[in-house]
C-alpha positions in Angstrom: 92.6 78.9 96.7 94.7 81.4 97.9 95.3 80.2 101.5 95.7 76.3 100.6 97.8 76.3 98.0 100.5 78.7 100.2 99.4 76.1 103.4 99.9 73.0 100.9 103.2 70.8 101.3 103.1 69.8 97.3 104.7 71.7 95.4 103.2 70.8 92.1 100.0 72.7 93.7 101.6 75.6 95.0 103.4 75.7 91.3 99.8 75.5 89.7 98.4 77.5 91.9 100.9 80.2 90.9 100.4 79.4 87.7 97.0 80.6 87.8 97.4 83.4 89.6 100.3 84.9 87.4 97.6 83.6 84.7 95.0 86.0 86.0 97.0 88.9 86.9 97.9 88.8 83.2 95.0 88.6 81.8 93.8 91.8 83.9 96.8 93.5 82.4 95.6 93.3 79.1 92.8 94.8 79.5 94.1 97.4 81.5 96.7 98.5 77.9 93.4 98.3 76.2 91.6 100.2 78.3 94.7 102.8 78.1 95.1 102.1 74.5 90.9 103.4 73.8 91.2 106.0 76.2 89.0 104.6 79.1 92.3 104.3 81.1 94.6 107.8 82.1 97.7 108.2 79.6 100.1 108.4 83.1 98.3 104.8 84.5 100.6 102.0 84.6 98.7 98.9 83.9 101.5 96.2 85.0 101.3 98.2 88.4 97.5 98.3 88.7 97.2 95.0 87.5 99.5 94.1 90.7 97.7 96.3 93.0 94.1 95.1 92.3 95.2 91.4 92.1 97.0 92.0 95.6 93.6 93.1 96.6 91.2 90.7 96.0 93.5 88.1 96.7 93.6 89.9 100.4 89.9 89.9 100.2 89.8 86.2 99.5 91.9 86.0 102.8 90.0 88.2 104.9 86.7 86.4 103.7 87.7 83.2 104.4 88.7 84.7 107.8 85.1 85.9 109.1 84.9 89.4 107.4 81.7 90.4 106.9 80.7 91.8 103.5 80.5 95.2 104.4 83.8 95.0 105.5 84.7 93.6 102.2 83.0 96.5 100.8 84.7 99.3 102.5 87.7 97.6 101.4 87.0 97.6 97.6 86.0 101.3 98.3 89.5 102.4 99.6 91.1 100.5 96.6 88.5 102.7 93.9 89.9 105.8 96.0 93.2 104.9 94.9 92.2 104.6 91.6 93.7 107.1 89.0 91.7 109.5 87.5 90.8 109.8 83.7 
């Protein structure tokens, strides 16, 4: 989705598309102030940011897949991304 709506020449998709993806990353952020809110998430973790950060993740992932990357190359990167997750 990610690479064809930013390759598409309509903009009615690439607005959708958008759409959906702000849609997403929100949705993640909610969870992540809930998370924070119960304790499951550190009191200095900003979830706006990580929302951000993991959705700019898999959304390289998505990229990189659709490129050839194998899966554990996919893997290692989801590893790096829990290393630079904060701690509880």
């Amino acid at each position: 989705m990610v690479q064809g709506a930013l390759a598409c020449g309509d903009a009615s998709v690439r607005k959708e598309a958008a759409a959906r993806r702000a849609a997403s990353e929100a949705a993640l952020r909610h969870r992540l102030q809930r998370a924070k809110r119960e304790g499951d998430l550190s009191k200095n973790a900003d979830p706006a940011e990580l929302a951000s950060y993991v959705m700019t993740v898999v959304r390289g992932m998505a990229v990189q897949s659709a490129g050839g990357a194998s899966r554990d190359q996919l893997r290692q990167v989801a590893q790096m991304a829990l290393r630079a997750w904060p701690k509880r």
